[in-house]
C-alpha positions as CSV (number, residue, x, y, z in Angstrom):
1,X,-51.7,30.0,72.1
2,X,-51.3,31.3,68.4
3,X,-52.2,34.9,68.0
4,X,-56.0,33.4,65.9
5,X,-56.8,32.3,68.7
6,X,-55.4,34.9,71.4
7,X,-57.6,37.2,68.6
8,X,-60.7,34.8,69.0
9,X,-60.6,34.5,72.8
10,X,-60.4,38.1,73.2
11,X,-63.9,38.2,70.9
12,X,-65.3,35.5,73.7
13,X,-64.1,38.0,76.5
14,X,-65.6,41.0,75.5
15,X,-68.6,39.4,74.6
16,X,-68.7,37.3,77.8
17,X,-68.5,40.8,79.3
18,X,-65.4,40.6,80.6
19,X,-63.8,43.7,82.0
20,X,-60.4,45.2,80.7
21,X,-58.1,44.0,83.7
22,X,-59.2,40.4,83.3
23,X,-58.3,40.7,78.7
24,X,-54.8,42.6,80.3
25,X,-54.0,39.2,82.1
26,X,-55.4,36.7,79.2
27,X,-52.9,38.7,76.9
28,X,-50.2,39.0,79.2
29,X,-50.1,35.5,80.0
30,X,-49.9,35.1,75.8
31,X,-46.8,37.5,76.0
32,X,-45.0,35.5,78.5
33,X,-45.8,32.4,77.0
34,X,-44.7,33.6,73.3
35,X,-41.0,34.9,75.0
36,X,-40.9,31.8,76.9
37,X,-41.3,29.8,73.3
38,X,-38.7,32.5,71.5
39,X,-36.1,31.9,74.9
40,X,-36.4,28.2,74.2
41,X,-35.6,28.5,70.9
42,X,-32.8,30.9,71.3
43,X,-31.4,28.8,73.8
44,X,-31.5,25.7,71.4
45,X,-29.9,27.8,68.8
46,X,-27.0,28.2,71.2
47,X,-26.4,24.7,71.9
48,X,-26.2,24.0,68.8
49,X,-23.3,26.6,67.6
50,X,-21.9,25.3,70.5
51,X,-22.0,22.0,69.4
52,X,-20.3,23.2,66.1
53,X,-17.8,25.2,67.7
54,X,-16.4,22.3,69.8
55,X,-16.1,20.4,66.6
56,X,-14.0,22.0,64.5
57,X,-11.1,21.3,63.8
58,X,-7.7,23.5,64.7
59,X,-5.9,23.6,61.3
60,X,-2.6,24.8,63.6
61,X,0.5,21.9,63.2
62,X,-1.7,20.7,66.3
63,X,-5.5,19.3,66.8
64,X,-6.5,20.4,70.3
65,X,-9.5,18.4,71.5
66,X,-11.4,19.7,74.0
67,X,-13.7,17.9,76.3
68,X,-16.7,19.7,77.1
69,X,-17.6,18.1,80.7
70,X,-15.1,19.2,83.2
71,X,-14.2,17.3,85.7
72,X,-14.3,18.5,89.3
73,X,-15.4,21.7,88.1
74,X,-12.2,22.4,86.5
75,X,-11.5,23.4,83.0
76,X,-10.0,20.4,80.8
77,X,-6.8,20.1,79.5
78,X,-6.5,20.5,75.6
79,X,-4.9,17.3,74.4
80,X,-2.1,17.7,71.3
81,X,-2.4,15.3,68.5
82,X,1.2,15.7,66.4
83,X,1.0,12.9,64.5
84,X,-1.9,13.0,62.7
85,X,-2.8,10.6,59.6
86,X,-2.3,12.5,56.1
87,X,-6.5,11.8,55.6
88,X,-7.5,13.8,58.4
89,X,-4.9,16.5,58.1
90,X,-6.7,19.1,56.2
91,X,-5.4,20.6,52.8
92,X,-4.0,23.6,52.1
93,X,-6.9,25.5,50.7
94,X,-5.8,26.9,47.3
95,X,-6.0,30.2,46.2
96,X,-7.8,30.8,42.8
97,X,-6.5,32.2,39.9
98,X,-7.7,35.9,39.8
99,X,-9.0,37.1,36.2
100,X,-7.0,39.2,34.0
101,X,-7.1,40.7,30.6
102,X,-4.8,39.3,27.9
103,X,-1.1,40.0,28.4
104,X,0.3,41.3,25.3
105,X,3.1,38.5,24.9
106,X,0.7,35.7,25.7
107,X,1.2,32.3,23.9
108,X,-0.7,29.5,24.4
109,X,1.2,26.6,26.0
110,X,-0.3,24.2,23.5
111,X,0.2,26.3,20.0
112,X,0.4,24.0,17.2
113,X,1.8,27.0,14.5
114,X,-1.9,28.5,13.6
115,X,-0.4,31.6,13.6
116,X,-4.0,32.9,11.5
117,X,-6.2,31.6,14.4
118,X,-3.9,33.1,17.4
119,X,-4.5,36.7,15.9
120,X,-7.9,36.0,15.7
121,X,-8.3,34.7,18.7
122,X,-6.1,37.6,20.3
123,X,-8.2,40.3,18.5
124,X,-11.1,39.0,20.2
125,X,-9.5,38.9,23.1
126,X,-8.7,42.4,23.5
127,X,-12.1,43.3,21.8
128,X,-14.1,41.7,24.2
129,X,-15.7,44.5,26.5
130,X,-16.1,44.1,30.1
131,X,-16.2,41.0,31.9
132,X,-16.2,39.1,28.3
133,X,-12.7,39.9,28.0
134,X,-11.4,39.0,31.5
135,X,-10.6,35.5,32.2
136,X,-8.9,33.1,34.8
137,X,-7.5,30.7,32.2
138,X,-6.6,32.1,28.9
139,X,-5.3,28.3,27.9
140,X,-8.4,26.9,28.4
141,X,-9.9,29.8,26.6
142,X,-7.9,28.9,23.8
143,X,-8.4,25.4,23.8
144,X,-11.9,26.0,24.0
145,X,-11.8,28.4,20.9
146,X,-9.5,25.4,18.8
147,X,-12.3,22.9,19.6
148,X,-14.7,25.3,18.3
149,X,-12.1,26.2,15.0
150,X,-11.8,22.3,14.4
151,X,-15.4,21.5,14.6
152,X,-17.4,24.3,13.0
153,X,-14.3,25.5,10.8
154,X,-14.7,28.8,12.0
155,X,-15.6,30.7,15.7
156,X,-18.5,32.6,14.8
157,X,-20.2,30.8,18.4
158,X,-18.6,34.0,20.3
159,X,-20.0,36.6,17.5
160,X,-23.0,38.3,18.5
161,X,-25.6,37.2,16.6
162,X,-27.8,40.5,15.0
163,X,-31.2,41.2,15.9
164,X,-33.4,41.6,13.4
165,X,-35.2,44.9,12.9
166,X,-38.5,45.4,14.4
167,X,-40.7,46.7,11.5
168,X,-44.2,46.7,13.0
169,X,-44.1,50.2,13.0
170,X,-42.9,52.0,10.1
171,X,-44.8,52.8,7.4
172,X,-45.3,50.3,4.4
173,X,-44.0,53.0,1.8
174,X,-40.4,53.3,3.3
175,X,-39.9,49.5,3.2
176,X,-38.0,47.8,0.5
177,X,-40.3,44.8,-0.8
178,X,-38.4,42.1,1.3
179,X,-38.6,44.7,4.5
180,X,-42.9,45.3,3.6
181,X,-42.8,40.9,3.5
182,X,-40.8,41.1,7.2
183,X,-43.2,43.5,8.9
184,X,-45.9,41.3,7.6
185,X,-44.5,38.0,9.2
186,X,-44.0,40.3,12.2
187,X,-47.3,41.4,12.5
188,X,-48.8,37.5,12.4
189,X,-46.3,36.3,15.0
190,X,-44.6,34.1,12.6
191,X,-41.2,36.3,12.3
192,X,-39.1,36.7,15.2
């Protein structure tokens, strides 16, 4: 019974003129039938990790396997798969790279002699504040920054760009002509 209408046949009850003891029961019978639902569930829940837990695999040199009906009451004996096929063998899980700030003798593996672009891209680098300037790969980095140097001619893409000045309000007479034609733009919408 949802708690609407537990609600509603309470309503029905005391206007029925039903005494307290008899709403007590109605609502205690709800209470049991709510933990009964919730046990259910729970119990469900368990099966179910259970269920997961009995198939994973060991990632030891062995796979046990582990059958979950005993027989005569007894608990099973794991059985030892050594030779296992390369596919189901798992992997070594690899270990990422953990960020770092540019060494001070770094040099890209792939430098082509653009000695002009290194220092740039070095100065930036060391520059960059915070998180900006901590990276896993610095060769990718600076593969990424050639691609950029090739295509654009120049790596302004990691500049900042400037915001412009909000001149809504200052007063028109401190505002060059070209600043008094901003605010105005501003002021429409049109400027951003």
């Amino acid at each position: 019974m949802k708690s609407l209408d537990l609600a509603r046949t309470i309503r029905l009850m005391i206007d029925a003129g039903c005494d307290t003891e008899q709403i007590k029961r109605v609502c205690d019978g709800h209470a049991e039938q709510e933990q009964s639902k919730r046990e259910a569930q729970r119990s469900k829940w368990r099966e179910v990790k259970q269920k997961q837990r009995l198939s994973t695999v060991s990632t030891k040199n062995s796979v046990d396997i582990v059958d979950p009906s005993p027989p005569n009451g007894f608990p099973p004996a794991p059985i030892s798969i050594l030779n296992t096929p390369p596919s189901l063998t798992p992997s070594p899980v690899k270990r990422a790279q953990r960020a770092a700030r540019l060494s001070e003798d770094w040099v890209p593996r792939e430098f082509e002699g653009e000695t002009v672009e290194l220092e740039k891209f070095r100065d930036w680098a060391r520059s960059a504040p915070g998180q900006k300037g901590v990276k896993a790969d610095w060769d990718a980095t600076w593969r990424n920054w050639m691609r950029r140097v090739r295509e654009n001619g120049n790596v302004t893409s990691f500049a900042p760009k400037p915001k412009e000045r909000d001149l809504r309000n200052i007063p028109d007479n401190l505002l060059s002509n070209e600043d008094w034609m901003r605010k105005r733009m501003q002021l429409k919408g049109t400027w951003k």
